[in-house]
C-alpha positions in Angstrom: 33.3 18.2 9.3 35.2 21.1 10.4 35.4 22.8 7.0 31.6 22.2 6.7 30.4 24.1 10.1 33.2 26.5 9.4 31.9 27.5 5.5 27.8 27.3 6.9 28.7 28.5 10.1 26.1 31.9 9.5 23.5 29.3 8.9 23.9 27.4 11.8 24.5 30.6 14.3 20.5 31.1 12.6 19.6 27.7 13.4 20.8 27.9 16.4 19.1 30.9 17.7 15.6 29.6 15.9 16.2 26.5 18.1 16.7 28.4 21.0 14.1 30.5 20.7 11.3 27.5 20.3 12.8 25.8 22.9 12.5 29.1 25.2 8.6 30.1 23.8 7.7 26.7 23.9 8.7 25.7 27.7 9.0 29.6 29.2 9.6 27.6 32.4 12.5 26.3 31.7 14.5 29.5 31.1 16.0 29.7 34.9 17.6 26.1 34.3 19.0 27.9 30.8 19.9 30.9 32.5 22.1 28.7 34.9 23.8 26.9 32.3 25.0 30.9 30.6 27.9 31.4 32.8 29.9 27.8 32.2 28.9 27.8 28.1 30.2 31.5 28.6 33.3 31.0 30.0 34.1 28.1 27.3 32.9 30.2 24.6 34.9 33.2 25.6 38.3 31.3 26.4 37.9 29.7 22.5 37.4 33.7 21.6 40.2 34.8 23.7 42.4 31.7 22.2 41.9 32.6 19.0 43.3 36.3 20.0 47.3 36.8 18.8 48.0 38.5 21.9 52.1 37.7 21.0 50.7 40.2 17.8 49.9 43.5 19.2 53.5 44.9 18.5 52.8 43.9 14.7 49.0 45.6 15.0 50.8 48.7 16.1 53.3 48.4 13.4 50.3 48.8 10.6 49.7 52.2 12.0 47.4 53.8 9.5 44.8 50.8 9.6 45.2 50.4 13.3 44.3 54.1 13.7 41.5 53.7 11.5 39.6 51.0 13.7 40.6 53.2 17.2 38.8 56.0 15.7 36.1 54.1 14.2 35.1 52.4 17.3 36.6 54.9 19.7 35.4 58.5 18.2 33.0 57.6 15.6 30.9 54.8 17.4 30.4 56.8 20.5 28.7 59.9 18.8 27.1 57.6 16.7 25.2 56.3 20.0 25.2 59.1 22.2 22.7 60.5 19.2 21.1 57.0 18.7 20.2 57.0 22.4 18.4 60.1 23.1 15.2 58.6 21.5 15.5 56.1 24.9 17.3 58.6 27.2 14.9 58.3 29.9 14.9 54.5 30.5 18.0 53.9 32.4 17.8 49.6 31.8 17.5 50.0 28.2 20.0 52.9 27.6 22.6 51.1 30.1 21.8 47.5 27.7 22.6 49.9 24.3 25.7 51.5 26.1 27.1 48.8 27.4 26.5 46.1 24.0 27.3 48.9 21.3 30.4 50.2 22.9 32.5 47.3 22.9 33.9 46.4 19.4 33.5 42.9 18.3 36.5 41.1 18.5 35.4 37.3 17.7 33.1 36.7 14.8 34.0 40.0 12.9 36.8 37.9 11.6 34.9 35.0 9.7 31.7 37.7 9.0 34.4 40.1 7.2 36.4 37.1 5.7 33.2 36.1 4.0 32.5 39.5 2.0 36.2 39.3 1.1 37.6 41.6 4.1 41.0 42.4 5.2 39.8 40.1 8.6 43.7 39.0 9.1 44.3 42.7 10.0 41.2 42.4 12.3 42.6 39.7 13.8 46.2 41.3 14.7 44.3 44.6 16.0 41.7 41.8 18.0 44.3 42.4 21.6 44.0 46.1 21.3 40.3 46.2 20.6 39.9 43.8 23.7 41.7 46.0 26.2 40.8 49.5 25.5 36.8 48.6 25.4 37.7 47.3 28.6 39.6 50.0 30.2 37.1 53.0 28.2 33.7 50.7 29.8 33.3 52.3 32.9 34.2 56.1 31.5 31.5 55.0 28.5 28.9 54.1 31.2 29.9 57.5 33.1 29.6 59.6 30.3 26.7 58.1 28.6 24.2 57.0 31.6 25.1 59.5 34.0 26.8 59.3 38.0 23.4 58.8 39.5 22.2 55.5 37.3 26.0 54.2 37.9 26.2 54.5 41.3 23.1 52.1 42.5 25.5 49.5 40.3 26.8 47.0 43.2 30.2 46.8 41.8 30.8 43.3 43.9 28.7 41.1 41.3 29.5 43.4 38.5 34.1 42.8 39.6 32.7 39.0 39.8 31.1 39.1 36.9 34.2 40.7 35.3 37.3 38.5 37.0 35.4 35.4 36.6 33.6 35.1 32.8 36.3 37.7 31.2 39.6 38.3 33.3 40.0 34.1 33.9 39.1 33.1 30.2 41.2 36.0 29.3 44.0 34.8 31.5 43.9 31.0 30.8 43.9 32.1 27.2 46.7 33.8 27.0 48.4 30.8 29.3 47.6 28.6 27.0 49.3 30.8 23.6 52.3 30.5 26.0 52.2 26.9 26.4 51.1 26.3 22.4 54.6 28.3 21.6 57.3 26.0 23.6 54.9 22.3 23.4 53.1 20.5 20.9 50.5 19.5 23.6 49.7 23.1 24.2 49.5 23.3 20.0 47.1 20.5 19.8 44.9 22.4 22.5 44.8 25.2 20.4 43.5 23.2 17.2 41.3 21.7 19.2 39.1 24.6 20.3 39.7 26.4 17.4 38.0 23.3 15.5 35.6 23.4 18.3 34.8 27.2 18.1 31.0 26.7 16.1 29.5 24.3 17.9 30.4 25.9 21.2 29.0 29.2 19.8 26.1 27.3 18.8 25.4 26.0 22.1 25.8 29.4 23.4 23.9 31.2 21.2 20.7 28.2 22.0 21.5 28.5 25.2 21.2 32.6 25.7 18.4 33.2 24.0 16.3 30.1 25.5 16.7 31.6 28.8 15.9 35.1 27.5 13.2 35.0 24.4 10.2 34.7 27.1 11.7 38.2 29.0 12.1 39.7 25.2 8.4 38.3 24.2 6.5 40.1 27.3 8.5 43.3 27.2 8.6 43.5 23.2 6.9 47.1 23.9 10.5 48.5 25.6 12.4 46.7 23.5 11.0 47.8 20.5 13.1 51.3 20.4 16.2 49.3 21.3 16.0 47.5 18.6 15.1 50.3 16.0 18.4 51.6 17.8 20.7 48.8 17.0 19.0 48.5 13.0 20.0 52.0 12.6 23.2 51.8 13.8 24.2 48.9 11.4 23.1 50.8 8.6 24.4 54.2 9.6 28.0 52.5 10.2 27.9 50.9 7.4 28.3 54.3 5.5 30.7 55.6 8.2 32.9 52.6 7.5 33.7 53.7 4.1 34.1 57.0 4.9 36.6 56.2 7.3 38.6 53.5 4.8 38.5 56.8 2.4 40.0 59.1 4.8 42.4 56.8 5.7 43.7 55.4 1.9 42.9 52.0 2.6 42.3 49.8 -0.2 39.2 47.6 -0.8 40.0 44.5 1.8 40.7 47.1 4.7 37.8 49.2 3.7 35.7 46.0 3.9 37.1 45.1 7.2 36.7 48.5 8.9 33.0 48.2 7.7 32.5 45.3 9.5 34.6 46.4 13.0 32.6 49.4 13.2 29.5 47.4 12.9 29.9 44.5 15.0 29.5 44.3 18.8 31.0 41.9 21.2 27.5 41.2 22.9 28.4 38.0 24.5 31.3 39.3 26.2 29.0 42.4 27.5 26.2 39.7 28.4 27.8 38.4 31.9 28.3 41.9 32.9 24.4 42.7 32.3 23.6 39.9 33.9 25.9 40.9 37.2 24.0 44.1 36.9 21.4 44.7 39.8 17.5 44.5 39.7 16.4 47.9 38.6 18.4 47.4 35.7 18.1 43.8 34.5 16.2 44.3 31.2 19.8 45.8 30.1 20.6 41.7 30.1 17.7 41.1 27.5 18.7 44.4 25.8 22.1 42.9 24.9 20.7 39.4 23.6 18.0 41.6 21.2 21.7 43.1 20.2 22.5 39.6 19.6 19.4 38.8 17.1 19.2 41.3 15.2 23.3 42.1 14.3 23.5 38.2 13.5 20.4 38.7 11.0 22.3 41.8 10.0 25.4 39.9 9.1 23.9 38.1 7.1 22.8 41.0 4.7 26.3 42.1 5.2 28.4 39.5 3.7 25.8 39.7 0.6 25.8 43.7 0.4 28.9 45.1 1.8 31.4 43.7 -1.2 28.6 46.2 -3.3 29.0 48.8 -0.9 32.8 48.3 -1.3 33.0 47.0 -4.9 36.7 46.0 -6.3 38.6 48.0 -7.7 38.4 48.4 -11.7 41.6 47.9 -13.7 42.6 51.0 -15.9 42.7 49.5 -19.3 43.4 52.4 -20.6 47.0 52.2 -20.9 46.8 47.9 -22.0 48.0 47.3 -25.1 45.5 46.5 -27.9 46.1 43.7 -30.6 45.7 44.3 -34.4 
């Protein structure tokens, strides 16, 4: 069974959302009792993501310095212009720009790995560099949101719900994940644990992903008109990093796998790590939460069309035959 949700896992991340979405447009009033049940299916959800991190690794990420300084610049120099010129289009809507920034700064760091894997990606490189990614989109958030938003729009952010927000759905998950790598390394029972929630880890973001967009589709539906430059925003970017992906595995000499990979790491977002800080984010701004979970629908449907085209963007390399010997 696990091999089975783990090979048509993109088609039942789609199935998921479809089902969420009827459930959401056909009972609108049920989406506060769905928006309750965000922050436990969260925290679950992101301590399997975080478990699934090699934290124990991040010496041996640094140690493939060329690839590791492809994916920093990627997602660290590239990205960023990339959406400070995406954004000027929606410059003077503080919610929506504040959803973009926030959901297309952060790197993916979870299902980049089986998305990549699947068009034949370097994604065990991914995963090594997974720690690093983690902590410098967290430490580079609040500069992003400076930089990008402006002082004025940042300062009417009440940084009490946003710290809670932050301590409770990423530092704790983040924290018992890590406990829990430490405990897998000196006891079988903390081994087991691990296998466990890794064997776990598409069903739980199924129910997630249901979950989300029920208590969200209804907000998306009635505000389709603001939302509809955010998402032109977040179909442009996949394509336009697409190309910047190869560039970068060009300038860097990486070979096809890595190319593929750093494709796929400068596409992907980590949306549903971003989502409980949106949420924590105060009135005036709280379309930046649907913002995110439009993020959400359209990269997954973009995913799709990545595994299938990307391997064409990046073919394999074609063995010289000029030099193979010939028979009679």
């Amino acid at each position: 069974m696990v091999q089975w949700w783990d090979t048509h896992q993109i088609g039942l991340y789609l199935l998921a959302l479809a089902a969420g979405a009827a459930v959401g447009l056909a009972a609108p009033a049920s989406a506060p009792a769905f928006e309750h049940a965000i922050n436990p299916v969260l925290i679950v959800l992101l301590y399997a993501t975080f478990l699934a991190v090699p934290f124990a690794a991040i010496g041996r990420s640094l140690r493939d310095a060329r690839f590791t300084t492809a994916v920093i610049v990627l997602n660290f120099v590239a990205v960023p212009i990339v959406v400070f010129a995406l954004t000027r289009i929606i410059a003077g809507n503080e919610a929506v720009l504040v959803g973009v920034v926030l959901v297309l700064l952060a790197p993916c760091i979870d299902y980049v790995i089986v998305f990549s894997g699947l068009a034949g990606a370097a994604s065990e490189r991914l995963l090594a560099g997974a720690p690093l990614l983690m902590l410098l989109q967290i430490a580079l958030l609040p500069l992003w949101l400076w930089l990008f938003v402006g002082s004025d729009t940042v300062s009417i952010i009440d940084i009490a719900p946003f710290a809670e927000a932050f301590v409770l759905l990423i530092g704790l998950p983040l924290a018992l994940a890590a406990a829990t790598q430490w405990w897998a390394r000196r006891g079988h029972a903390g081994k087991r644990l691990m296998q466990v929630t890794a064997a776990a880890m598409v069903p739980v973001m199924m129910v997630t992903l249901a979950v989300v967009v029920a208590s969200q589709i209804d907000a998306v539906r009635s505000r389709i008109d603001q939302l509809a430059a955010a998402a032109a925003i977040f179909v442009m970017f996949l394509i336009a990093m697409a190309f910047i992906g190869v560039g970068a595995g060009k300038v860097f000499g990486q070979d096809v796998p890595a190319t593929r990979a750093l494709v796929f790491s400068g596409a992907t977002r980590n949306s549903l790590v971003v989502l409980p800080l949106a949420l924590a984010l105060p009135p005036a701004l709280s379309l930046a939460a649907v913002v995110v979970v439009t993020q959400t629908l359209v990269e997954l449907i973009g995913m799709v069309l990545y595994v299938r085209y990307v391997p064409h963007l990046v073919p394999d390399a074609v063995p010289d035959n000029s030099t193979a010997a010939t028979g009679p």
